[in-house]
C-alpha positions in Angstrom: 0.0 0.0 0.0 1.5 3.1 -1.0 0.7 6.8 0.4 1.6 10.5 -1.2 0.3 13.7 0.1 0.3 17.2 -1.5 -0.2 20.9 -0.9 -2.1 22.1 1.6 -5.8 23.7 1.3 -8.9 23.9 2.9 -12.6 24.1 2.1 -15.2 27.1 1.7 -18.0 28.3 -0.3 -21.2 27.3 -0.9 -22.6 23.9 -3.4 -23.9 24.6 -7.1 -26.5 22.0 -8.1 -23.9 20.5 -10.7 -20.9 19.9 -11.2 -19.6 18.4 -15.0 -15.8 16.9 -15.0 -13.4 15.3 -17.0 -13.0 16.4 -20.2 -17.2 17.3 -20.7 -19.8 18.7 -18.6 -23.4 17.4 -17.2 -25.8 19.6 -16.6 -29.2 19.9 -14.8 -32.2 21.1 -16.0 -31.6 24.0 -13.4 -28.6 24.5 -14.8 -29.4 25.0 -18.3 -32.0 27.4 -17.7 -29.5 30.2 -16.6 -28.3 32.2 -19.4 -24.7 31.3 -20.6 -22.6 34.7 -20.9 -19.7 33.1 -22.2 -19.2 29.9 -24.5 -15.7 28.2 -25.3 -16.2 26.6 -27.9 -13.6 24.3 -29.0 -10.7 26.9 -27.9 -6.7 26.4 -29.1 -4.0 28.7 -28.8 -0.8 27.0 -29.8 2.6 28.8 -29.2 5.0 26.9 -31.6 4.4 22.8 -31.0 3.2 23.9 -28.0 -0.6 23.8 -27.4 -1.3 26.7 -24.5 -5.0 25.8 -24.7 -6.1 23.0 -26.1 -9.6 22.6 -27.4 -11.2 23.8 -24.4 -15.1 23.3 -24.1 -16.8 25.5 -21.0 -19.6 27.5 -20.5 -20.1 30.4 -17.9 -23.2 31.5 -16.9 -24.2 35.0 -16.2 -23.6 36.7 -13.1 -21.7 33.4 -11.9 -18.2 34.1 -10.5 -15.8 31.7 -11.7 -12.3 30.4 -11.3 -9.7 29.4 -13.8 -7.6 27.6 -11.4 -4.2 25.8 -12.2 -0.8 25.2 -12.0 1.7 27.9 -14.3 1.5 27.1 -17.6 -1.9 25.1 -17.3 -3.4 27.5 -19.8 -5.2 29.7 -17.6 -4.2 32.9 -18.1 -4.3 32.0 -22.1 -7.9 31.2 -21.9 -8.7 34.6 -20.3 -6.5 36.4 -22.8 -8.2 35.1 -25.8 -11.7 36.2 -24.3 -10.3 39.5 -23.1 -9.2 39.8 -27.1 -5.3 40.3 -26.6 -4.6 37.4 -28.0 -7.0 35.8 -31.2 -7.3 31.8 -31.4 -5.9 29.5 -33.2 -9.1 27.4 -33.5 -12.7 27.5 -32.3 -15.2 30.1 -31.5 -15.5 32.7 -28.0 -19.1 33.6 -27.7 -20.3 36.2 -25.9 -24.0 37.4 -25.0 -24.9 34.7 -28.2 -22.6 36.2 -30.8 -19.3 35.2 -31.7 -16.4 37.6 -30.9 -13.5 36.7 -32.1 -12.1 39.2 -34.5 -13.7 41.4 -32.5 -11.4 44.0 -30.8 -11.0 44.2 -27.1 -12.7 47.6 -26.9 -15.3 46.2 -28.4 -15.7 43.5 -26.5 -17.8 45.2 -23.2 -15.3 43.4 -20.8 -13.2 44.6 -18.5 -10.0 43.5 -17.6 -8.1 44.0 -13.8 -4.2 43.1 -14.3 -2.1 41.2 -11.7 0.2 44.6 -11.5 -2.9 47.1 -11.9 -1.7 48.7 -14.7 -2.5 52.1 -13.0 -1.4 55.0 -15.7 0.7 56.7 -12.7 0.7 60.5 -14.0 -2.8 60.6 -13.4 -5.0 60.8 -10.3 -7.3 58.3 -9.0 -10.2 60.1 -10.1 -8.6 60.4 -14.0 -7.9 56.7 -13.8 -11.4 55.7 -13.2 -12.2 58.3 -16.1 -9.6 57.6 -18.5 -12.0 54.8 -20.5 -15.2 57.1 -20.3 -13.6 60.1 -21.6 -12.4 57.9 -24.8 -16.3 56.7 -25.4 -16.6 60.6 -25.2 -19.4 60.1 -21.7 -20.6 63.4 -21.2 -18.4 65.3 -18.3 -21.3 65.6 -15.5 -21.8 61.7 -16.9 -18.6 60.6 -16.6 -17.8 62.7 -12.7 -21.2 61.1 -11.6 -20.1 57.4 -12.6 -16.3 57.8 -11.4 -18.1 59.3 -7.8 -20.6 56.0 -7.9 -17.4 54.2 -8.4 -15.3 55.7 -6.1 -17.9 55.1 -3.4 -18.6 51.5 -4.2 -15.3 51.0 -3.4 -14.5 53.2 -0.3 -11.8 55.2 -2.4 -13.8 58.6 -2.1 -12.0 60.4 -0.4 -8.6 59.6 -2.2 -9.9 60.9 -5.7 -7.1 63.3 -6.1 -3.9 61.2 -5.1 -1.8 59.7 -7.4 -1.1 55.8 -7.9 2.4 56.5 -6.1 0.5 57.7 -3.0 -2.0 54.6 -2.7 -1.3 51.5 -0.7 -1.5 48.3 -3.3 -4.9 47.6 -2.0 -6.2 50.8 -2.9 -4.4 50.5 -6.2 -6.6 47.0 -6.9 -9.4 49.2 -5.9 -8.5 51.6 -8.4 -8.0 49.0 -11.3 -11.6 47.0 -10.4 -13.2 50.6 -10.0 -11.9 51.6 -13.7 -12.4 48.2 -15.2 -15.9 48.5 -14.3 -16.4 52.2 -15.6 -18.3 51.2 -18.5 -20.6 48.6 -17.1 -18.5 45.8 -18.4 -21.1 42.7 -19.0 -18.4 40.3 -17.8 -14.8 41.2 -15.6 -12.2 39.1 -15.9 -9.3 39.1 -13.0 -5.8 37.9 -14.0 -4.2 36.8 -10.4 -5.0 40.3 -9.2 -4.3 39.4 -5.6 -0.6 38.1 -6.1 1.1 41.0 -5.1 -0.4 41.4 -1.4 0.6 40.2 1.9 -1.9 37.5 3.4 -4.0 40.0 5.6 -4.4 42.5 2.6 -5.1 39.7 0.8 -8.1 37.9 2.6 -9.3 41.5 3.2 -9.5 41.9 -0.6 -11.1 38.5 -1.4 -14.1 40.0 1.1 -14.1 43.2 -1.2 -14.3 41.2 -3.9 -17.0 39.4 -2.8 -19.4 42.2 -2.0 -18.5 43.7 -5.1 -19.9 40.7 -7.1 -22.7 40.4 -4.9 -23.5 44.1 -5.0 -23.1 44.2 -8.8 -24.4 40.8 -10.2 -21.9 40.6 -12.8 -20.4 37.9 -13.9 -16.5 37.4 -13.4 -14.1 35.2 -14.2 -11.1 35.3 -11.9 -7.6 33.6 -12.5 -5.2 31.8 -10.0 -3.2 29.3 -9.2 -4.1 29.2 -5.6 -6.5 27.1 -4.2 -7.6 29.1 -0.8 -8.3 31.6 -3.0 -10.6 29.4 -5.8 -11.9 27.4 -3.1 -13.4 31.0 -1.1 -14.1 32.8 -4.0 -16.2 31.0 -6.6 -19.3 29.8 -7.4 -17.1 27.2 -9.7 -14.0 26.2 -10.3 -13.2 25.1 -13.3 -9.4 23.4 -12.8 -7.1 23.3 -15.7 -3.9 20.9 -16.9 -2.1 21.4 -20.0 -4.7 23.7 -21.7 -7.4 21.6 -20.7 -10.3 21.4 -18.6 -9.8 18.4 -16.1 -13.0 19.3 -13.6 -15.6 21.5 -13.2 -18.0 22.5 -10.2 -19.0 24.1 -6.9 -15.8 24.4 -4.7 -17.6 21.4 -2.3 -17.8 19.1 -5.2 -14.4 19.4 -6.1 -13.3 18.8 -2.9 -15.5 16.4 -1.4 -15.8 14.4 -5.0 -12.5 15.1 -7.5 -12.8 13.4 -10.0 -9.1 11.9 -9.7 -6.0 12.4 -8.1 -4.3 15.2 -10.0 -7.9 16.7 -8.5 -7.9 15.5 -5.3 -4.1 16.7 -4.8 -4.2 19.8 -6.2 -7.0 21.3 -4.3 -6.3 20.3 -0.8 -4.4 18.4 0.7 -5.0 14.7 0.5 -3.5 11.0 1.7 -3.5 8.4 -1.9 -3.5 5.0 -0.6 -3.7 1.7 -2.5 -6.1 -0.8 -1.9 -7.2 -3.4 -3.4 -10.4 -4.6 -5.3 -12.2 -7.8 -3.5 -15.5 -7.3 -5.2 -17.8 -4.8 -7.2 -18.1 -2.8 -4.1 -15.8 -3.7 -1.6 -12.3 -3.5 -1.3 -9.1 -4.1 1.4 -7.1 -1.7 2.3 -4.5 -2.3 5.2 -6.1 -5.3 5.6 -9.5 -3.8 6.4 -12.5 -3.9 3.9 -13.9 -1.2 2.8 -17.5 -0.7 1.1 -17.3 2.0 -2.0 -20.1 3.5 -4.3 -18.2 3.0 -7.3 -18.5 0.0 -9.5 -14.5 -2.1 -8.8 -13.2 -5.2 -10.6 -12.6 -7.7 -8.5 -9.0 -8.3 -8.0 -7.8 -4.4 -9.6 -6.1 -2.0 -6.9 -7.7 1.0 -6.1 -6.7 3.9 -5.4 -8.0 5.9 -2.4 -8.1 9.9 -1.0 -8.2 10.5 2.1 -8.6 13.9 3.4 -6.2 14.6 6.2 -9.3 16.7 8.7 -10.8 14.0 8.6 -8.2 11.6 10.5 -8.9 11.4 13.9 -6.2 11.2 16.5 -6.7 8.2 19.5 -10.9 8.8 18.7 -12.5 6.2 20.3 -15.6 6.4 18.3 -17.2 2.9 16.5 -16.9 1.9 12.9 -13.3 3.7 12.9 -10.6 1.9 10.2 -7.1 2.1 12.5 -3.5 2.5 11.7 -1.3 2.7 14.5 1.4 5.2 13.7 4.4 7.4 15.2 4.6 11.2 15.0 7.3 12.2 12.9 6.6 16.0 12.7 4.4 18.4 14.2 3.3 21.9 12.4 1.8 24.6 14.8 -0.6 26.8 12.2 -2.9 28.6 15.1 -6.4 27.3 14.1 -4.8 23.8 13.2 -2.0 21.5 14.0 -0.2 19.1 11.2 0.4 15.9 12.4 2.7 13.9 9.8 2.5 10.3 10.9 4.6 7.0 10.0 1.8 3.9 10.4 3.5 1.1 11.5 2.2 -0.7 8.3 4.8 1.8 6.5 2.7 4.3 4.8 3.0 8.4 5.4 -0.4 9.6 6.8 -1.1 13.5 7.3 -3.9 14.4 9.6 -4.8 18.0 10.4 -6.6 18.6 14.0 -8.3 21.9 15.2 -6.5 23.8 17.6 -10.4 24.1 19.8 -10.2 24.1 23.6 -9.5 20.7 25.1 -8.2 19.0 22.1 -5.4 16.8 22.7 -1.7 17.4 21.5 1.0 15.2 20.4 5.0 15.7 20.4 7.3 14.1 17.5 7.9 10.1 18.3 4.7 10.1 20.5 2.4 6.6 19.3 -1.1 7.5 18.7 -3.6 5.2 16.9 -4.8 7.0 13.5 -8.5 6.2 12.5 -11.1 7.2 9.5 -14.2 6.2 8.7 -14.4 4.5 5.6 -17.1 7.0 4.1 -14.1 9.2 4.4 -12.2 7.4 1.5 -12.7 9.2 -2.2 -12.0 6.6 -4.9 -9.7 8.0 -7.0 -8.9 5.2 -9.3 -11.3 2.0 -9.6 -7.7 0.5 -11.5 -10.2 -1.1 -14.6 
């Protein structure tokens, strides 16, 4: 039985009722009836013999805020590119609102763009920033200082009209670049890693900003990153990319609780992949225990197994528990949580994650503790057939 673990993650947001993955999508009939604001339609991009995106198939509906998510060079930043309109496709279509767009020019486009660095023009204030894209669709003045003072207020930045990019803090700089992108009533805003530059606290105060502002404004975004806190708070779905394609698509709950693999599983959240083996249709050993699974196995195939490490429990007494006794081999102090990183005595690596709540029990490094999961707990990863 073999054992890897990945990056760390955790869980938020709220379940959409569907989720497609793998290389197509399922959809309810809830789901179809929301109107689709943007259509992929067999996308490619190829640099050289390289394929940046590679006949990519998604649909995002209106108003919905959604997450390219992916390692660098997964294609992410590509895809939002080629719907922005910097860059034109090699193959397929990009429709938006029902009509085909590419060819079309960005300006043309009604979407509007926020940078990871902000692109801020710095000789001009705040207030000409915001202004700069009205003035060039030649708004009326009192039109254009009555939208860049709505704007302004929307995002708390009133008061700062007359300062210069220089004089701003890079928070109020992002609030600057979402306040101009959305100066023309974009119908759709796309966010290229627009967080990347902060420090953590600016950071998780900005994801909350950009929250209200979707909520607030109803349109629909689609945000770029490669990290998974921020995808897994953020969205309403996450569609996860590999090698210009898409490998899953759904609710930040369904991708975690259900990945449709392991590259899934691994990549947002942690995770524990042990081997098992097949003994029936619907059972199967692991460590020696058997194991009842939802998913249709052939007999005698290993299986491959995720097991989230929140949901090991440390010494529990509780019935029904699978059991690996194990040895502490590191400890990780993270304020709300403690990493345990365990040796089982059956050889595998297990990481398990404990809340730091009043009471709870803590371990030192070479301390024996008894690791245990209930078998619900295990995500089939690989049925091996």
């Amino acid at each position: 039985m073999q054992l890897s673990d990945k990056t760390a993650g955790r869980i938020a947001g709220p379940p959409v009722s569907s989720v497609a993955v793998s290389e197509g999508t399922r959809s309810s009939a809830d789901d179809q009836a929301i109107p689709v604001a943007i259509s992929l339609r067999g996308l490619t991009k190829r640099y050289g013999a390289v394929a940046a995106v590679d006949g990519l198939d998604l649909e995002i509906r209106e108003g919905e805020f959604l997450t390219l998510l992916g390692s660098s060079g997964c294609g992410k930043t590509t895809t939002l590119m080629l719907i922005a309109g910097f860059e034109r496709p090699d193959a397929g279509d990009i429709v938006l609102s029902g009509r085909s767009v590419v060819g079309v020019p960005p300006h043309k486009r009604r979407i509007g763009v926020v940078f990871q660095n902000y692109a801020l023009f710095p000789h001009l204030t705040v207030f000409e920033n915001v202004a700069f894209a009205l003035r060039n669709l030649r708004w009326p003045r009192q039109r254009v200082k009555e939208r860049v003072k709505e704007l302004l207020e929307m995002v708390a930045l009133e008061d700062l009209a007359g300062r210069s990019p220089a004089q701003l803090s890079g928070g109020q700089q992002q609030r600057v670049a979402i306040a101009r992108a959305l100066a023309f009533e974009p119908e759709v805003l796309l966010l290229d890693e627009p967080l990347g530059a902060l420090d953590r606290r600016l950071r998780e105060l900005m994801l909350q900003e950009l929250r209200r502002l979707h909520r607030i404004l109803g349109v629909t975004m689609v945000y770029v990153t490669h990290d998974q806190d921020e995808a897994l708070a953020m969205s309403d779905r996450i569609a996860l990319m590999r090698d210009g394609r898409l490998l899953a698509l759904g609710s930040p709950r369904e991708l975690y609780e259900a990945p449709n693999g392991e590259y899934a599983a691994s990549f947002i959240g942690d995770t524990n992949v042990i081997e098992g083996s097949a003994e029936s249709s619907n059972t199967a050993l692991v460590g020696g225990q058997r194991v009842t699974v939802g998913e249709e196995l052939t007999a005698g195939r290993s299986v491959r197994f995720g097991l989230r490490p929140e949901r090991i429990v440390l010494n529990g007494m509780a019935e029904g528990l699978l059991t690996e006794p194990a040895t502490v081999e590191e400890v990780v102090y993270l304020g709300e949580t403690t990493k345990y990183r365990l040796r089982a005595r059956s050889g595998i690596t297990l990481l398990a994650v404990q809340s730091n709540s009043p009471g709870t029990r803590h371990f030192d490094i070479g301390e024996e503790v008894v690791a245990g999961w209930h078998s619900d707990d295990l995500q089939v990863l690989d049925t091996g057939s």
